[in-house]
C-alpha positions in Angstrom: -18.6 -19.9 -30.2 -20.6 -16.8 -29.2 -21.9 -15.8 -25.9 -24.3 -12.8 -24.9 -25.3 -12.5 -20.9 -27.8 -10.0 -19.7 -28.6 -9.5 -16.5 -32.2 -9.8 -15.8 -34.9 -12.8 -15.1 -36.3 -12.9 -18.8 -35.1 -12.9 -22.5 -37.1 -11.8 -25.1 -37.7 -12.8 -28.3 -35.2 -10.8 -30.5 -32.5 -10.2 -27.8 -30.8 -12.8 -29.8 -30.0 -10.4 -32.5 -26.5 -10.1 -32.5 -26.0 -14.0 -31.8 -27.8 -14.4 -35.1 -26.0 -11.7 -36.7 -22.5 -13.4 -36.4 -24.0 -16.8 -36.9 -25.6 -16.1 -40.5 -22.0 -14.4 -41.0 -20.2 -16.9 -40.8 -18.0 -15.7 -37.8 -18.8 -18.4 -35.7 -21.0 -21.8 -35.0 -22.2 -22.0 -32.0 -24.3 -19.2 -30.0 -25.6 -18.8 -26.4 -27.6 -16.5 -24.7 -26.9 -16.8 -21.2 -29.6 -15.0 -18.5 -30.8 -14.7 -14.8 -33.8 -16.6 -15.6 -34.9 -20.4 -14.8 -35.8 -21.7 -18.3 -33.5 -23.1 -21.0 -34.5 -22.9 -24.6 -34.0 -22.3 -28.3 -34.4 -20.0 -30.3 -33.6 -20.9 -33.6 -29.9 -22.1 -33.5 -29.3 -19.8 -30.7 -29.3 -21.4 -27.1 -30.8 -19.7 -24.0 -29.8 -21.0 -20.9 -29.7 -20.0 -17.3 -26.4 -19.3 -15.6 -26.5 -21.6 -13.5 -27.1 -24.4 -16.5 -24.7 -22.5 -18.2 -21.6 -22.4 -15.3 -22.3 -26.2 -14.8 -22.2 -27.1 -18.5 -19.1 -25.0 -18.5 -17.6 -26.6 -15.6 -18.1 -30.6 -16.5 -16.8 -29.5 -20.4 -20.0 -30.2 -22.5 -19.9 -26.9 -24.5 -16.3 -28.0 -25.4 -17.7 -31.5 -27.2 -21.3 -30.2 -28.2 
């Protein structure tokens, strides 16, 4: 499982990079991007979720049976 955070209220199309990189490697299965903003979404088989989502998913121990 792979995570990348940034800071601000948006992701952009290709900030996944680097998710994708170590998915189509091989290194790991799962990828999330995890941002500032309000709106969850996919991008490919990288998830994009906000914090907030994120933490709460985290906490109640659905990333560990997803």
């Amino acid at each position: 499982m792979a995570f990348e955070a940034k800071a601000g209220p948006s992701w952009k199309r290709g900030d996944e990079r680097g998710l994708l990189s170590l998915l189509d490697a091989g290194k790991v299965t799962r990828a999330y991007g995890i941002y500032t903003g309000t709106r969850a979404q996919r991008l490919g088989p990288v998830e994009v979720v906000p914090v907030r989502l994120f933490l709460r998913r985290l906490r109640d121990g659905e990333l560990l049976r997803s």
